[in-house]
C-alpha positions in Angstrom: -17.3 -6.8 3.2 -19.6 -8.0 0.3 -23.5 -7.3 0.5 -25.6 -7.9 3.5 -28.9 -8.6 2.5 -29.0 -7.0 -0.2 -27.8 -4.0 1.0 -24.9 -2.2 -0.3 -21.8 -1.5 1.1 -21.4 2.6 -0.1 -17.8 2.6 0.5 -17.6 -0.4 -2.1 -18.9 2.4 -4.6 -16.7 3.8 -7.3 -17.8 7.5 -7.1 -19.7 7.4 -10.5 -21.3 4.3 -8.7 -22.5 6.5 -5.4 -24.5 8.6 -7.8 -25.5 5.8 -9.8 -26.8 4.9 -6.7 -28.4 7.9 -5.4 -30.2 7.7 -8.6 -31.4 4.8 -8.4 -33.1 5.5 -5.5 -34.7 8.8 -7.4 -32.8 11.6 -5.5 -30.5 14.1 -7.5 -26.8 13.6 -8.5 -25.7 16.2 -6.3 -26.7 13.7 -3.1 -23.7 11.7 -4.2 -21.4 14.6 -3.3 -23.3 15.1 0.0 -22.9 11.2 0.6 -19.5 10.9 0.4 -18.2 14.1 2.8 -20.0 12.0 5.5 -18.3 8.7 4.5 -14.6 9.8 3.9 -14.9 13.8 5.4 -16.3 13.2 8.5 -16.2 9.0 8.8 -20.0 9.2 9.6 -20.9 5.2 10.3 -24.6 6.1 10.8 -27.1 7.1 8.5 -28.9 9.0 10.9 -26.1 11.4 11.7 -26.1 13.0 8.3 -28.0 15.7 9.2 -27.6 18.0 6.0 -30.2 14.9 4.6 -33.4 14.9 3.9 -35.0 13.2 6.7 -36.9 10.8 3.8 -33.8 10.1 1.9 -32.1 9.0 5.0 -34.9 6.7 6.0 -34.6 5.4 2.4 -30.8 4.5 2.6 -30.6 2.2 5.5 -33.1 -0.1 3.1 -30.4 0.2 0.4 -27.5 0.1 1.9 -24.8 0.0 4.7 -21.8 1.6 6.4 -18.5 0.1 6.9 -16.3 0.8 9.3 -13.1 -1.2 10.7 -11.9 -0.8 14.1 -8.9 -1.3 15.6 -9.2 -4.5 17.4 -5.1 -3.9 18.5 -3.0 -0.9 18.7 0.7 -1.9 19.4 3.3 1.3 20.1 7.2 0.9 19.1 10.1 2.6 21.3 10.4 4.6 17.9 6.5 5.9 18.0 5.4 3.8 15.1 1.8 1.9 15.7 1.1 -1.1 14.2 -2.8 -1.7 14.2 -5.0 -5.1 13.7 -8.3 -5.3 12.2 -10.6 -8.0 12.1 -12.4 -8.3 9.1 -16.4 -9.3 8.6 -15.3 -12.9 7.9 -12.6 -13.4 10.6 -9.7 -12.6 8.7 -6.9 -10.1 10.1 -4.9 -7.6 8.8 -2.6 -4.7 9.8 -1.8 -1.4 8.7 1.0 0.5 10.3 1.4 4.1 11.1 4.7 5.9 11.0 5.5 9.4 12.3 7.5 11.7 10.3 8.7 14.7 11.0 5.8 17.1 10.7 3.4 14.3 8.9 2.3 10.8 9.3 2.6 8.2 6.6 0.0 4.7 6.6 1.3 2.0 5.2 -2.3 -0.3 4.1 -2.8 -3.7 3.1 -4.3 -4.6 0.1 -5.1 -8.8 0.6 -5.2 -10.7 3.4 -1.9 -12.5 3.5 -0.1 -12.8 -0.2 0.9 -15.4 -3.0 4.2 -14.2 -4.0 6.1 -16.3 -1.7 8.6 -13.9 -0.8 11.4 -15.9 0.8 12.3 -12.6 3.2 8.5 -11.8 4.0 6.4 -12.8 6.8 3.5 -12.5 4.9 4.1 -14.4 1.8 4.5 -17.2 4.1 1.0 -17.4 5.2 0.0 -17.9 1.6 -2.8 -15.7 0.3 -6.1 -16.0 2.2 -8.4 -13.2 0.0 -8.2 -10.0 -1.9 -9.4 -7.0 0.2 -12.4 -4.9 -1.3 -12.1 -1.2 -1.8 -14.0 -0.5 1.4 -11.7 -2.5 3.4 -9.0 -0.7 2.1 -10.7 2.7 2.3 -11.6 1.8 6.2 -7.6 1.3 6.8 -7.2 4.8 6.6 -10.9 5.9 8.1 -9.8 3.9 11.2 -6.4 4.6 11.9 -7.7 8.8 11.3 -10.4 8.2 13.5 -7.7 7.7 16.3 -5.4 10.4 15.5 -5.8 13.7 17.9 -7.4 17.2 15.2 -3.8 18.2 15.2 -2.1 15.4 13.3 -1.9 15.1 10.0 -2.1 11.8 8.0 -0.5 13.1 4.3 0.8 10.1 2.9 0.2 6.7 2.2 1.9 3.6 1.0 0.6 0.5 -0.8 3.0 -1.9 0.7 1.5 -3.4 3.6 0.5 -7.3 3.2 -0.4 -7.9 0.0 0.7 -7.9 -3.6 -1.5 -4.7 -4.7 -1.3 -5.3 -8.5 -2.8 -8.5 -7.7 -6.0 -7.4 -6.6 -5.4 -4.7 -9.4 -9.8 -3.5 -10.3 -10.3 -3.0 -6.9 -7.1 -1.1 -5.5 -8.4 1.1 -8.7 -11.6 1.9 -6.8 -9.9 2.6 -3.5 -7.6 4.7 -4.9 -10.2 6.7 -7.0 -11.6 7.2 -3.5 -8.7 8.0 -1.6 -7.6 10.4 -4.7 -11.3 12.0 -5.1 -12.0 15.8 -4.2 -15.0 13.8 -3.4 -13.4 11.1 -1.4 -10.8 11.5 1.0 -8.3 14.0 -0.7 -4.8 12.8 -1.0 -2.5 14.1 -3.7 -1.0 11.7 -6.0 2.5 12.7 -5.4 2.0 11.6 -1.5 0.6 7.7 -2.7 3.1 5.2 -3.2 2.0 1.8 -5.1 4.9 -0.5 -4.6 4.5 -3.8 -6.6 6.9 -7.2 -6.9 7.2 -6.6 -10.7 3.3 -7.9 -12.0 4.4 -5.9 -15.6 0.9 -6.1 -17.4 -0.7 -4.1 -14.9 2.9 -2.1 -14.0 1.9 -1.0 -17.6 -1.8 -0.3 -17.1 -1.5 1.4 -14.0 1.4 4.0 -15.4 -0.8 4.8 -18.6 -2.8 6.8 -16.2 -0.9 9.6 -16.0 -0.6 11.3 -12.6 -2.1 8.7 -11.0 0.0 7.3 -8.0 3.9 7.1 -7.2 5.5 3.9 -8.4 8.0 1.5 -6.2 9.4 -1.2 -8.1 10.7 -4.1 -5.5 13.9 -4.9 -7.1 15.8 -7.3 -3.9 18.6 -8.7 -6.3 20.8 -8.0 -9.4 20.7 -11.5 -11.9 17.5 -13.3 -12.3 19.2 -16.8 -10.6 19.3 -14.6 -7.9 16.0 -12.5 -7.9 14.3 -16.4 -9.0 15.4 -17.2 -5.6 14.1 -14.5 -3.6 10.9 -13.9 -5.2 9.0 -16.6 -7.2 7.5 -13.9 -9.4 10.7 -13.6 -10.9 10.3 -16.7 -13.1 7.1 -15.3 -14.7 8.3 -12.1 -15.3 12.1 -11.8 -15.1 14.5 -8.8 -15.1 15.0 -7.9 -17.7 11.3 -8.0 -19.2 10.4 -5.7 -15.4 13.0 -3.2 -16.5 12.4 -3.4 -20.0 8.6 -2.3 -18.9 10.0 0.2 -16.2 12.1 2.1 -19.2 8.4 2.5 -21.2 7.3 4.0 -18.3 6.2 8.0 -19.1 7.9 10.2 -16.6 7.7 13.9 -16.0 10.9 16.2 -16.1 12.0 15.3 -12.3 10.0 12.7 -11.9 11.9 8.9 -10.5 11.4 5.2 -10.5 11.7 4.7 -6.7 13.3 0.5 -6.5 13.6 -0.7 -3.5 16.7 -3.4 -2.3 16.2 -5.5 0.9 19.8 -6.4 1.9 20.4 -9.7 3.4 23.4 -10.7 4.8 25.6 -12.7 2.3 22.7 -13.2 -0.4 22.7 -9.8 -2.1 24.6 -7.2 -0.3 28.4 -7.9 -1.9 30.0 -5.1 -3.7 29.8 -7.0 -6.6 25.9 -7.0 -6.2 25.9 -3.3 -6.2 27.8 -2.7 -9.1 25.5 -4.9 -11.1 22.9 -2.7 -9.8 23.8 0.3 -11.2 24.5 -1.7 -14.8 21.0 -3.1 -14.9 19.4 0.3 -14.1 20.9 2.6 -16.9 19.2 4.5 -18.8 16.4 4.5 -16.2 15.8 7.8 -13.8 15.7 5.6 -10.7 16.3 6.1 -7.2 16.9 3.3 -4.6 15.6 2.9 -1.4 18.1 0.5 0.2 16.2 -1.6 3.0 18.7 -3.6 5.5 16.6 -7.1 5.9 14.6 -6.4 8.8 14.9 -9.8 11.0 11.4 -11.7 12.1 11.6 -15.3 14.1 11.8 -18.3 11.5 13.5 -16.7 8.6 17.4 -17.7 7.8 18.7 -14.5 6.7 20.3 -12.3 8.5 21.0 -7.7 8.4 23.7 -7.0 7.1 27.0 -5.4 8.9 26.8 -2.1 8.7 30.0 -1.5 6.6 28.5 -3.8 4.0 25.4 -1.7 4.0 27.7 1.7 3.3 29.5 0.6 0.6 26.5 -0.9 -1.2 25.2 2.7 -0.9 28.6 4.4 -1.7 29.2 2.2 -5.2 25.6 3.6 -6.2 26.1 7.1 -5.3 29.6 7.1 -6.8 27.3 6.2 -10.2 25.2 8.8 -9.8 22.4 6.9 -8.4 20.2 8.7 -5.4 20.3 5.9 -2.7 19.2 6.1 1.0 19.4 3.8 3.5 15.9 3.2 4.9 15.9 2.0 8.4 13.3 -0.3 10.2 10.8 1.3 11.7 9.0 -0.6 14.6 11.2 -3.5 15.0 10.3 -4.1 18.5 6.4 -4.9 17.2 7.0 -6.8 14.3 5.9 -3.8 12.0 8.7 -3.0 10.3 9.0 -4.2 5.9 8.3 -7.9 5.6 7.7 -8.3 9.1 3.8 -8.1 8.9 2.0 -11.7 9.7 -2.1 -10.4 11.0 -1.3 -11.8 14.5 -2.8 -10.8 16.8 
């Protein structure tokens, strides 16, 4: 969602760059504030209906700028009460976000790029190949959208970076979204309740974690040699294990704070007993905990879940080292929503 005529998009703002803005247009920094409780408080798409305006700086802003907004051009529901919903983007492109109910809480999972590079040889996405980087505002409008939906009483408290997309690779403006999504100003999440989860991209791994406090970090891990990781995820080859790990150990941590890595398990690739034990070898000395993932199946791909006693004694051998490691299962399988399953089909 670039420009249109000239105009701005506001949500594309950093908020230092709303009240450049409002500046610009010689009104006082303090219209920045009221500017952005109608964007990300109330989700006001029209000017007009920002009533606590003056009437001549709301005539002004349409002249200026724009409003995006994305709706939901699909809603699908799961047996389990996960939604997965499609957006259309300004230039035809799709995307999809998915919702999943907790107990008392709802988590979004966003995209960050329209399709994805890596390659991933388990993910739907990464075989699509990537078609764009999102903006901010397209971002931003994930969560705007999918609220906008939601009855008053539910409450949308935590989101996850690991929809389609590689979000290290579209690193200066998942900044700006998340400065938004963060912001007092903007729409108010804590940064213990945002989850960044990357394929190992280590410069900006390194970038990203020397702003203290900023998001949650989930490190997609998937095997335990490079020969194997190489052959699961490309991205290995340019920055291998042991360089990932190395980075993850630099990592600043507060007193309870964990590395979160998450391990799809595919059927006779990576889910041997062997496999785990090398697991726990390659993480010492890290505080990690491991998010094991059961390779959720989507038509065209090879691989295969694993049995389910494979499954339990990966999980035992790690807990038996001392490592915290849950078994995550797919949610939305029936829709094509669950990890790696997301494609932007309508």
């Amino acid at each position: 969602m670039r420009e249109r005529e000239g105009r701005v998009n506001l949500k594309n703002l950093s908020l230092e760059g709303l009240r450049e803005f409002v500046v610009s247009l010689e009104e006082k920094p303090f219209r920045a504030a009221q500017l952005a409780r109608w964007l990300y408080g109330r989700g006001a798409r029209q000017f007009e209906a920002m009533t606590d305006l003056a009437k001549a700086f709301r005539e002004k802003l349409p002249e200026r700028a724009w409003i995006s907004f994305l709706e939901p051009a699909e809603v699908q529901a799961s047996q389990d009460g996960t939604k997965k919903y499609l957006f259309l983007l300004d230039d035809g492109e799709r995307i999809e976000s998915v919702l999943l109910p907790e107990k008392d809480h709802y988590t979004l999972c966003l995209s960050t790029q329209v399709g994805c590079a890596l390659g991933c040889k388990f993910c739907l996405t990464g075989k699509q190949g990537l078609r764009r980087n999102l903006d901010p505002s397209e971002m931003v409008d994930q969560i705007v959208g999918v609220r906008a939906t939601l009855p008053p009483e539910s409450k949308l408290t935590n989101l996850v970076l690991m929809g389609m997309g590689e979000p290290l690779e579209n690193f200066q403006s998942v900044l700006r979204a998340l400065e938004i999504i963060r912001s007092p100003m903007g729409l108010q999440f804590s940064h213990r309740r945002v989850t960044l989860s990357t394929a190992g991209v280590i410069p900006r791994i390194e970038e990203l974690c020397s702003r203290r406090h900023f998001v949650k970090l989930a490190i997609s891990l998937n095997a335990s040699t490079d020969e194997q990781r190489s052959q699961l995820m490309p991205i290995n080859r340019k920055y291998p294990l042991e360089d990932l790990l190395a980075a993850c150990r630099r990592i600043p941590l507060d007193n309870r704070e964990k590395i979160t890595f998450e391990y799809v398990l595919i059927r006779g690739v990576n889910d041997s007993e062997e496999d785990a034990q090398r697991v726990t070898q390659i993480l010492r000395g890290i505080r990690a905990k491991i998010n094991l993932i059961p390779f959720n199946e989507h038509p065209g791909s090879p691989f295969q879940r694993p049995m389910d006693e494979a499954i339990q004694r990966f999980r035992e051998i790690l807990l038996a080292k001392r490592f915290p490691a849950m078994v995550r299962q797919g949610k939305g399988l029936d829709i094509l929503a669950a990890c790696g399953q997301l494609g932007g089909k309508v």
